[in-house]
C-alpha positions in Angstrom: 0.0 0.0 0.0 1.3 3.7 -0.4 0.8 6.2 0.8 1.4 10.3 -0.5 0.9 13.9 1.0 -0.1 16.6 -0.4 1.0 19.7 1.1 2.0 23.3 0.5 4.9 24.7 -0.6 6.6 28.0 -1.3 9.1 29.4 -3.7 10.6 25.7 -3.6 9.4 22.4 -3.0 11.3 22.4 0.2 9.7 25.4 1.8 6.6 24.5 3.5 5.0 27.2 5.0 1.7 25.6 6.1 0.5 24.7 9.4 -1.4 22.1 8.7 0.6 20.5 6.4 3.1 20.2 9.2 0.1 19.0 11.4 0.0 15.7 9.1 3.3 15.4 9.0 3.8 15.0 12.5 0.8 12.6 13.3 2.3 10.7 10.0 5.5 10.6 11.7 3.8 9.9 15.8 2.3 7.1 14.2 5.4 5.8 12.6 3.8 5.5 9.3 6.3 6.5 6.4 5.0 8.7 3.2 6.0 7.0 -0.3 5.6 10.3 -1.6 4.9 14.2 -1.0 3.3 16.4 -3.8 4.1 19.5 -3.4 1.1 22.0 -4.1 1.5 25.3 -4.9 -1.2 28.1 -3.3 -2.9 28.5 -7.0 -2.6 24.8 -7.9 -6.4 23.3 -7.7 -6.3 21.2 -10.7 -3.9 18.4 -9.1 -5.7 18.3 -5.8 -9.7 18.1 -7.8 -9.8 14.4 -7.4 -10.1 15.2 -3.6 -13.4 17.0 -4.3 -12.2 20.4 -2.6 -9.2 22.9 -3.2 -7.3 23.2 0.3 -4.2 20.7 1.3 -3.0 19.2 3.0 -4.3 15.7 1.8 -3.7 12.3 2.5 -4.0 8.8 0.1 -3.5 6.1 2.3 -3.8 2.8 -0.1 -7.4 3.7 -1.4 -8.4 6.5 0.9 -8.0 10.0 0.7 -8.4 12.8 3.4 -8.2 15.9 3.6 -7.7 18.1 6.3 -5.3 18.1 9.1 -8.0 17.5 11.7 -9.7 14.9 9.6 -5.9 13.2 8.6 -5.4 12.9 12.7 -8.8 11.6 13.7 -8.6 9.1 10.5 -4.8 7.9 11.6 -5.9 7.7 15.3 -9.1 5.2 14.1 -7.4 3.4 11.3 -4.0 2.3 13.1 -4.7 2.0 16.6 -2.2 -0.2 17.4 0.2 2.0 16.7 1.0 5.2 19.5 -1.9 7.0 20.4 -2.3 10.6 18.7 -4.7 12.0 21.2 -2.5 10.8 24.1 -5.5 9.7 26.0 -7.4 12.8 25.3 -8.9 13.6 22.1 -11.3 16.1 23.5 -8.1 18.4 24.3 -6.1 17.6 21.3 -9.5 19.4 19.4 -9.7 22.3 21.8 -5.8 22.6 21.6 -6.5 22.7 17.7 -9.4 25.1 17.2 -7.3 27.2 19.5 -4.2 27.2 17.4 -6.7 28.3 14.5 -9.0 30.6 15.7 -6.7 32.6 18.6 -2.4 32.0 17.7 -2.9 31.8 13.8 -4.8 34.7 13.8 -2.1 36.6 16.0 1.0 35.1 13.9 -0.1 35.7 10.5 0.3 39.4 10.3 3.5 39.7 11.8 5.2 37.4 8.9 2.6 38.0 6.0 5.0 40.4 3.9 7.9 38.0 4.3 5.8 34.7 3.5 4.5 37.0 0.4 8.2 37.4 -0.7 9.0 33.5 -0.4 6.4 32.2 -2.1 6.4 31.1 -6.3 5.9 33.8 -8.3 3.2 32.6 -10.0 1.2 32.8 -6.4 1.6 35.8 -5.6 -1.2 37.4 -7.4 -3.5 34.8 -6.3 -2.3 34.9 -2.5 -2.6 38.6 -2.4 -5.6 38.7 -4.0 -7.3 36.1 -1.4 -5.7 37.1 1.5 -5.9 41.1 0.9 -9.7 39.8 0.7 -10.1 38.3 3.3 -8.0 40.7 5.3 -9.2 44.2 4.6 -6.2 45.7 3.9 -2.8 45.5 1.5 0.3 43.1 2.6 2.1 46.2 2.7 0.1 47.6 5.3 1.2 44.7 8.1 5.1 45.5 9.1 4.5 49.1 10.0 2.2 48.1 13.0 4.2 45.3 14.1 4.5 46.6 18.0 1.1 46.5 17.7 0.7 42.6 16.3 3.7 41.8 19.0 1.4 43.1 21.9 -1.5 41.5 20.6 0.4 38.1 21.0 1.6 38.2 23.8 -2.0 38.6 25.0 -2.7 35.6 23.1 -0.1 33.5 24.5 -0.8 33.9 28.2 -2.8 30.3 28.3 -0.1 28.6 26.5 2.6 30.0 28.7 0.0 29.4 31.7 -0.6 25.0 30.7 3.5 25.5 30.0 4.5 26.1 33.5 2.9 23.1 34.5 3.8 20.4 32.5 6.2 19.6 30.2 4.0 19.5 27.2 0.4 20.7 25.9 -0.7 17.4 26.3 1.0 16.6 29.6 4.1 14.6 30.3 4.2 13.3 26.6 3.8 14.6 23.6 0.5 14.5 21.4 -1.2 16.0 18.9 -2.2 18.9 21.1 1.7 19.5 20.9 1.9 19.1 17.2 -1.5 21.8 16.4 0.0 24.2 18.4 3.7 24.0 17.7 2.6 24.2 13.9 1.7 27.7 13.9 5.4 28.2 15.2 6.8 26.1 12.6 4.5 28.3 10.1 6.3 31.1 11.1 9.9 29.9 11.4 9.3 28.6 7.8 7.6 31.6 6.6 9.7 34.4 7.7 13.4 35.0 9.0 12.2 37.3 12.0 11.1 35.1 14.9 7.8 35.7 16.5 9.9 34.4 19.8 13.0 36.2 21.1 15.4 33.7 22.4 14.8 33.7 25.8 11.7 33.4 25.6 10.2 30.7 28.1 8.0 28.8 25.2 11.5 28.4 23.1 12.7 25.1 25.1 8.8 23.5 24.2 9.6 24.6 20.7 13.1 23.2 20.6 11.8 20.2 21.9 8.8 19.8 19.6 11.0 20.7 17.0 13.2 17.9 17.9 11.2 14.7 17.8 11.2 12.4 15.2 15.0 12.7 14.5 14.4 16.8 14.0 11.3 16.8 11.8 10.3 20.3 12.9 14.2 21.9 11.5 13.4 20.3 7.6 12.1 23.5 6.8 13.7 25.8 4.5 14.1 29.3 5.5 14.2 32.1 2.6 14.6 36.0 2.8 12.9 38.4 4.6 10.6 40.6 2.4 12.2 44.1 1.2 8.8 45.9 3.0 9.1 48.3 5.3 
């Protein structure tokens, strides 16, 4: 049986500045189930991905079965290999709240501190479409972002404070162990790092040793990222 990826990429194939691609890959790689092969998927690219009867990656084709989303790709790894180590680490209820909060709270607080540079390091047969969808959905120009970064830094650090809060008490999101929890959150992180040369951490920060560590399992997955220029807006 094989089994392929599909997951976003940037200006190269390996730049992957998507959260949720590195969602899958992490519950791919909890599970200890190897990918034959990753397709990478540009932002514009819907024709290769219309067999999966929607446009967004990333996807998953496991032998006959395909899924798409990251949420989706865990719950369906977590029900279909259940001998192998448990995603949810006992607790799929908080691996879901841990994941709607990485998407409606961090995301949201991340993205407009590294949209210009994640603009600049993407293909540039994207960019039109990105900014035309994201200036959309935004309200405003990508160029509009860098100049209020104090503002976006504040606004995170607000966000943070329940992260920081679960972090003082145990080792991981999930607990003593490591679970998808860890992996939703620590992708928006990995979005960033991927996306953009500033980090959205300084290096004393008290979440970097939880990102270090995230970072670190499964032989380093979280440093295969490629890391491009930051963007020439000021």
């Amino acid at each position: 049986m094989t089994r392929t990826l599909y997951e976003r990429v940037g200006k190269q194939d390996e730049h992957r500045p998507s959260p949720f691609s590195w969602r899958a890959r992490y519950a791919l790689a909890h599970k200890g189930l190897a990918v034959d092969d990753h397709v990478p998927i540009k932002f514009h690219d819907k024709d290769t991905i219309a067999f999966s009867g929607q446009g967004l990656v990333p996807i998953l084709v496991d032998g006959d079965r395909t899924v798409h989303d990251s949420w989706a790709i865990a719950e369906y790894l977590e029900e279909t290999y259940p001998e192998r180590p448990s995603l949810f680490g006992g607790s799929q209820a908080l691996a879901r709240f841990a994941n709607g909060w990485a998407d409606t709270a961090l995301m949201p607080a991340v993205f407009p501190l590294v949209i210009a540079d994640l603009h600049a390091n993407i293909a540039e047969d994207d960019k039109a479409y990105f900014r035309e969808t994201r200036e959309k959905r935004l309200g405003r120009t990508i160029e509009s972002f860098p100049g209020e970064r104090p503002a976006f830094e504040a606004n995170l650090a607000k966000v943070l404070a329940p992260l920081r809060a679960q972090l003082q008490a145990h080792p991981y999101v999930s607990g003593s162990e490591p679970a998808y929890a860890d992996y939703a959150v620590f992708s928006v992180f990995q979005f960033a790092r991927c996306a953009s040369p500033t980090p959205v951490l300084s290096a004393d920060d008290a979440l970097r040793p939880w990102v270090d560590r995230v970072s670190a399992l499964f032989d380093g997955l979280g440093a295969s990222c490629l890391r491009l220029e930051a963007s020439a807006v000021a």
